[in-house]
VEXRO-468570 format. One record per residue (C-alpha): residue number from 1; y, z, x. Coordinates in nm, 2 decimals. Each point is the difference from the previous one (the first is absolute). Example, Ala and Ser with C-alpha at 12.3 -4.5 7.8 and 13.67 -1.06 7.14 Angstrom:
BEGIN
    nr        v        w        u
     1    -0.45     0.78     1.23
     2     0.34    -0.07     0.14
//
This chain:
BEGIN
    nr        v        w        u
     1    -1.51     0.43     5.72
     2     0.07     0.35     0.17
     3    -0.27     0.09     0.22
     4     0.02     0.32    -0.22
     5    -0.11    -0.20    -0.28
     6    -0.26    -0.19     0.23
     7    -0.19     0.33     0.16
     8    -0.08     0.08    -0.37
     9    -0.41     0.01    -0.04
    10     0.02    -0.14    -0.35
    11     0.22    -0.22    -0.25
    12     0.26     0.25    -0.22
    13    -0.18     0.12    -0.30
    14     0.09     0.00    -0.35
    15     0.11     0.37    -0.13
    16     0.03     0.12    -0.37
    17     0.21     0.31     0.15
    18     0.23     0.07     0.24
    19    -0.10    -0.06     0.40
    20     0.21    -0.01     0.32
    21    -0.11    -0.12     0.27
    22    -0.12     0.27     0.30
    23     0.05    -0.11     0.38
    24     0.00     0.30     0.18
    25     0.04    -0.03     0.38
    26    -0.34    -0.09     0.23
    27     0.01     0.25     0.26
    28    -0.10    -0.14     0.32
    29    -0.38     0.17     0.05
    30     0.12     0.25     0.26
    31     0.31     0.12    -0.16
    32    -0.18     0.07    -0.30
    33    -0.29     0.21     0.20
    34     0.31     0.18     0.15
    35     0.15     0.11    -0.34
    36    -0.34     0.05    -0.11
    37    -0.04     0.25     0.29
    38     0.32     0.14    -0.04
    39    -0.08     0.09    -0.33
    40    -0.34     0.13     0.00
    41     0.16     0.26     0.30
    42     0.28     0.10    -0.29
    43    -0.25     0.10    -0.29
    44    -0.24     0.10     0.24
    45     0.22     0.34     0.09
    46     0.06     0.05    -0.37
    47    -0.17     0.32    -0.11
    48    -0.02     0.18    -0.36
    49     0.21     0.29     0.04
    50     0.01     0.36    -0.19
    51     0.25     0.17     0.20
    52     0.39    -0.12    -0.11
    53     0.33     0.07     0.13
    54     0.25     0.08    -0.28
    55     0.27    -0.28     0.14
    56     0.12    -0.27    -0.23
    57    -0.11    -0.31    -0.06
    58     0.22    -0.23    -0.12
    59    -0.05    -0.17    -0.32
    60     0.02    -0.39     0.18
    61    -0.30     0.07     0.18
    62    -0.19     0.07    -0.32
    63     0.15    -0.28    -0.18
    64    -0.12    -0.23     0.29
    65    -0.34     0.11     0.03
    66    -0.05    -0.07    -0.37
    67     0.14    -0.31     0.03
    68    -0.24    -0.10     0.30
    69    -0.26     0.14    -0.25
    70     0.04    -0.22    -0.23
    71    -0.04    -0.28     0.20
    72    -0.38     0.07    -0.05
    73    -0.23    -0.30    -0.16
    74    -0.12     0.17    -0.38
    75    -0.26    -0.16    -0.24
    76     0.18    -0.28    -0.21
    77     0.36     0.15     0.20
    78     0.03     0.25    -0.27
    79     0.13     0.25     0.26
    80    -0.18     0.28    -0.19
    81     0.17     0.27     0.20
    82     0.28     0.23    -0.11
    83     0.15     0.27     0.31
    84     0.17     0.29    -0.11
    85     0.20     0.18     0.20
    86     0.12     0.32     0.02
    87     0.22     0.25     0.23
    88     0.05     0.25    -0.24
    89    -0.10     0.36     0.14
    90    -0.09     0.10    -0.40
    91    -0.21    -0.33    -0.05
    92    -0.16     0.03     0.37
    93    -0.06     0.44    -0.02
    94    -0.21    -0.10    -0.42
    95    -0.19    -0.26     0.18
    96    -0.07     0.24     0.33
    97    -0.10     0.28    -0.27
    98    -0.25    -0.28    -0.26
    99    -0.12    -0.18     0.32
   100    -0.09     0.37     0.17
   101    -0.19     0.07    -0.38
   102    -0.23    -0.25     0.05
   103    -0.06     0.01     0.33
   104    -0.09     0.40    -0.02
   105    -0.28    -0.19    -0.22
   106    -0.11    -0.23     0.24
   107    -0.03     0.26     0.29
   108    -0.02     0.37    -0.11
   109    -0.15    -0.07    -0.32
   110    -0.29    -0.23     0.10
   111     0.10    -0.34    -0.17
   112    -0.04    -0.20     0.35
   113    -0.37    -0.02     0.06
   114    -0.14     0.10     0.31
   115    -0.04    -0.28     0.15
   116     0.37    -0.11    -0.03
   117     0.11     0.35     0.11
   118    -0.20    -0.11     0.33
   119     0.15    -0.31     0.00
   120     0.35     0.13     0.01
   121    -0.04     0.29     0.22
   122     0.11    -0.14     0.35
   123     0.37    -0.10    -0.21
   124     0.03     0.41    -0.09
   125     0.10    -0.08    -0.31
   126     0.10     0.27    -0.27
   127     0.13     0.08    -0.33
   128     0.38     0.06     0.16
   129     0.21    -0.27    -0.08
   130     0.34     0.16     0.15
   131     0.06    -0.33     0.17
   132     0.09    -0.12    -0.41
   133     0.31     0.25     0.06
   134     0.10    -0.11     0.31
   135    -0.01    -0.38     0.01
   136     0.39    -0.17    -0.10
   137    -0.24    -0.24    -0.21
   138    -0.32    -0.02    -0.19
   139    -0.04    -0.35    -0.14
   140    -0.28    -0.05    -0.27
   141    -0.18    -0.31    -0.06
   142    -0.13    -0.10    -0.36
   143    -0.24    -0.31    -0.08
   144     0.11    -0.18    -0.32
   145    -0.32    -0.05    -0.14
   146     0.23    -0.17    -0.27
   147     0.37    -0.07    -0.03
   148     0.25    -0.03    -0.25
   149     0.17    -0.34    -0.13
   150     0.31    -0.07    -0.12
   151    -0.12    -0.04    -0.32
   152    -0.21     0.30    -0.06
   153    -0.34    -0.13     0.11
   154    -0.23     0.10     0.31
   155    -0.07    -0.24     0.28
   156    -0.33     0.05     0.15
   157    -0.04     0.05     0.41
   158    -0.27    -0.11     0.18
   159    -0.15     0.11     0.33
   160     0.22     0.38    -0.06
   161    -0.12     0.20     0.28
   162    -0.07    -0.28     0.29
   163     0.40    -0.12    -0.14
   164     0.10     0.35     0.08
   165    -0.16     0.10     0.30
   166     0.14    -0.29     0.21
   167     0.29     0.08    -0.09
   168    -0.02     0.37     0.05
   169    -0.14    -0.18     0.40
   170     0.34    -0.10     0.00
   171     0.23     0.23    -0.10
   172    -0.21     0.24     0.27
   173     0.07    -0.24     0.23
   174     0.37    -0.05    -0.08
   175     0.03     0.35     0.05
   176    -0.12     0.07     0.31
   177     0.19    -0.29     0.16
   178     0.34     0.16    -0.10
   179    -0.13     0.28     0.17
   180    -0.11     0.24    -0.26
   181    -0.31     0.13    -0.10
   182    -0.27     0.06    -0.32
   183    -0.31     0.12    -0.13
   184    -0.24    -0.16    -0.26
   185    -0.02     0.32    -0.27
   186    -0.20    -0.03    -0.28
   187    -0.05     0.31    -0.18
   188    -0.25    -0.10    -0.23
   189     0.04     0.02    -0.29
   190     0.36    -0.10     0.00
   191     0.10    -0.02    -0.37
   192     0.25     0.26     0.08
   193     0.21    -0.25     0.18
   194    -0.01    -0.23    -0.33
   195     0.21     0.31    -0.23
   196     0.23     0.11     0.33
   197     0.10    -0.29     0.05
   198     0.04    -0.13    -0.38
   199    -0.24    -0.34     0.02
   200    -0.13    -0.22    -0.23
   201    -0.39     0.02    -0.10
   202     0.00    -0.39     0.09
   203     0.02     0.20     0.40
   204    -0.21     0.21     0.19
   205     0.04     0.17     0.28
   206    -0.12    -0.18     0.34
   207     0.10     0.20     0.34
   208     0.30     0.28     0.06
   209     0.18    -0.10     0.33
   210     0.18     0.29     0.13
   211     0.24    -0.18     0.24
   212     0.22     0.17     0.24
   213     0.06     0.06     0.42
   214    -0.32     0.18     0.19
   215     0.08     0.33     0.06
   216     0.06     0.10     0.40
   217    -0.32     0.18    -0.02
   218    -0.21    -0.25    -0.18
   219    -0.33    -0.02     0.06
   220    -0.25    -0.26    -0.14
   221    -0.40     0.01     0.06
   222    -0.11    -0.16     0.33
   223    -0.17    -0.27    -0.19
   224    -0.14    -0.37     0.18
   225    -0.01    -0.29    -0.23
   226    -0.28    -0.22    -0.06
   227    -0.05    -0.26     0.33
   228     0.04    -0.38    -0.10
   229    -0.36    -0.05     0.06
   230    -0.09     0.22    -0.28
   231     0.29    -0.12    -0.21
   232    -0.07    -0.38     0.03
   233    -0.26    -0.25     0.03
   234     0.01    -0.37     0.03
   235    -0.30    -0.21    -0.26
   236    -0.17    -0.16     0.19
   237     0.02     0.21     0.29
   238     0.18    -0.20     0.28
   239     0.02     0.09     0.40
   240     0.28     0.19     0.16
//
């Protein structure tokens, strides 16, 4: 007997589907703390940005941080996620001009309440959307609340928008560790996105990523995230 085969907690199981076994490598305690670090430090700097350079971005990285996206756990692993791309400067200028529609609702015309005009304030957000014209990329994400079969029929997806977000966490994530940068934008409402870019009703739109280089001007709020202690707390309490 390997010692592989004797570290295992518990006796094989019996499957009715497909399993493979998954043995990833123990990091030694430190070395993982390390890489933990050394993470938290990357994503820490990552900021959402509204100021884009025009400069190309090639298609590979865009490929890649799908792919990394779609390593992302999903309810039943339905994947219920479909990224549409786009680089065209006739696609990206009709959704600058629908997204810039709606958002003249939200800000000039009183949609936003109060309260949420006060909220956004110290991010000096507005109705221009220029950024849409400028970025090499805009990548939209749609939840499949349904998708198609072979046959004709729907398959049903379960846990849509907790499926979608984490992997939307990802593909942010992705992004930034290439080196480029993002911005959550969700024009609500965002049905225009659905007839631009020529979905299915069994999709609806989730978040617009413009994606592209800061600009060598950028500037983003001076913003502090939430401390640990607020973020986390151990149940039952336990000492330092």
């Amino acid at each position: 007997m390997s010692n592989q085969t004797a570290d295992r907690a518990e006796p094989l199981r019996a499957h009715t589907h497909p399993f493979v076994p998954y043995l990833p490598p123990r990091l030694d305690q430190a070395e993982g703390i390390r890489r933990g670090r050394q993470f938290h430090d990357l994503v820490d700097a990552r900021r959402s940005v509204r100021f884009f350079a025009p400069d190309p971005v090639p298609r590979e990285m865009i490929e890649l941080a799908v792919a990394t996206a779609n390593t992302a756990p999903s309810g039943a692993h339905h994947q219920p996620w479909k990224f549409v791309a786009t680089s065209d400067p006739e696609i990206k200028h009709r959704i600058r001009e629908a997204a810039e529609r709606e958002e003249r609702l939200n800000y000039e015309g009183g949609r936003l309440p109060e309260p949420w005009r006060d909220a956004l304030a110290p991010l000096e957000t507005t109705s221009n959307k220029s950024y849409l014209d400028i970025v090499p990329w805009i990548v939209v994400v749609f939840a499949e609340k349904s998708t198609p079969l072979p046959d004709g029929s729907l398959r049903k997806n379960y846990y849509v928008n907790e499926s979608v977000g984490i992997a939307c966490g990802l593909f942010i994530t992705a992004l930034h560790t290439m080196g480029l940068s993002t911005l959550t934008h969700t024009p609500n409402p965002m049905g225009f996105l659905t007839d631009i870019l020529d979905r299915p009703g069994t999709e609806r739109p989730y978040i617009l990523f413009p994606i592209g280089y800061p600009a060598a001007d950028c500037e983003v709020p001076d913003l502090r995230r939430k401390p640990l202690d607020e973020a986390l707390e151990f149940f039952p309490p336990v000492p330092d």
